[in-house]
C-alpha positions as CSV (number, residue, x, y, z in Angstrom):
1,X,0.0,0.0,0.0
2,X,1.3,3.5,-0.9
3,X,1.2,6.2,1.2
4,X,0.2,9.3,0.3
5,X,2.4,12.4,0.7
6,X,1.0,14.9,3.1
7,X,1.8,18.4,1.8
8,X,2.9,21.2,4.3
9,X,3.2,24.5,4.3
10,X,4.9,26.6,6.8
11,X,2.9,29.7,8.7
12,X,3.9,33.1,7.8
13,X,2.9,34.3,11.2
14,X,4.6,31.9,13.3
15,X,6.6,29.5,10.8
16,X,5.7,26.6,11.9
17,X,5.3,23.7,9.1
18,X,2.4,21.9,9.5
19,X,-0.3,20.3,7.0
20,X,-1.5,22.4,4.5
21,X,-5.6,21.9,5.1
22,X,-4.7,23.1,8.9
23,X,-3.6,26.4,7.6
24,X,-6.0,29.1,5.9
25,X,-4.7,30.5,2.5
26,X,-4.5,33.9,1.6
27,X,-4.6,34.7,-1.7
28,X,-3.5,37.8,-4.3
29,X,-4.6,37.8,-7.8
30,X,-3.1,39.3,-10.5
31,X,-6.0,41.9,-10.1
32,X,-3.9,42.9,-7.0
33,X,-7.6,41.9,-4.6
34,X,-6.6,40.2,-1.2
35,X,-8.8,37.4,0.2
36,X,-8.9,34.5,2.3
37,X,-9.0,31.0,0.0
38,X,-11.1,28.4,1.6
39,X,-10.7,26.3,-1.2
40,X,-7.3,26.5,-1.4
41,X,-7.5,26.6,-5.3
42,X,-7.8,30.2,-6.6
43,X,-5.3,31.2,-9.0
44,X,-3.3,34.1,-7.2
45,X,0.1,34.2,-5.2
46,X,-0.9,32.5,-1.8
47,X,0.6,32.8,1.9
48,X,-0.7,30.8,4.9
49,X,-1.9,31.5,8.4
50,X,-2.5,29.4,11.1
51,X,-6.3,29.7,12.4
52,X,-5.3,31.7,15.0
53,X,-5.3,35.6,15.0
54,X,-2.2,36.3,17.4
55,X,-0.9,34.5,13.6
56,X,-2.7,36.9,11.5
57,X,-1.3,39.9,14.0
58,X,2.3,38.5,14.0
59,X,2.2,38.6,10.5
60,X,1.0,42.3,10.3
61,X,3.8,43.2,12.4
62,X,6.2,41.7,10.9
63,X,5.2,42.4,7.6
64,X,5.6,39.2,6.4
65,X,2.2,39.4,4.4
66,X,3.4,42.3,2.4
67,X,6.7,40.2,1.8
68,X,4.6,37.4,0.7
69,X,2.5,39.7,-1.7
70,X,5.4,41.6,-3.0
71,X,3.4,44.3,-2.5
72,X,1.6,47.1,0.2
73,X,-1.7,45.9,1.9
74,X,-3.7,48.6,2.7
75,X,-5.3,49.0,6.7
76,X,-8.5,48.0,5.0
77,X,-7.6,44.8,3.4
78,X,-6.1,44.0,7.1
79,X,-9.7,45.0,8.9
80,X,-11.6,42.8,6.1
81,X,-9.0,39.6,6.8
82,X,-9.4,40.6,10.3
83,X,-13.1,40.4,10.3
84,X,-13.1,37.0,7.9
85,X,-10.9,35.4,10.4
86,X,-13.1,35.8,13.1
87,X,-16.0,34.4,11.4
């Protein structure tokens, strides 16, 4: 029997690796819009986040989102991840 292999991915908050369906995925498309992915499958540059918002915060702080995105997130697309996160 073949075993499968389990794909990880490592926080951007934290680092931690862990499986890749434990962690949400944050996506930017080529459109520059910034969203969480709960499919996992929207075309876009993707980051992940552990489901915990001290993560999400880290992240923020250390800018490791914008790092990710190659690009500046504006304070609203923060609020609205924020917000989705809590959800």
């Amino acid at each position: 029997m073949k075993m499968r292999k389990i794909p990880l991915r490592k926080c951007i908050g934290c680092g931690e690796q862990k499986d890749k369906r434990d962690l949400l995925r944050i996506v930017r498309t080529k459109e520059g819009e910034v969203f969480f992915d709960p499919t996992g499958k929207h075309n876009g540059r993707g980051a992940y986040l552990c489901r915990d918002s001290a993560c999400l915060e880290k992240a923020f702080k250390q800018k490791s989102l914008q790092r990710s995105f190659k690009s500046a997130l504006s304070p609203e697309v923060m609020d609205e991840l924020r917000q989705s996160l809590e959800e």
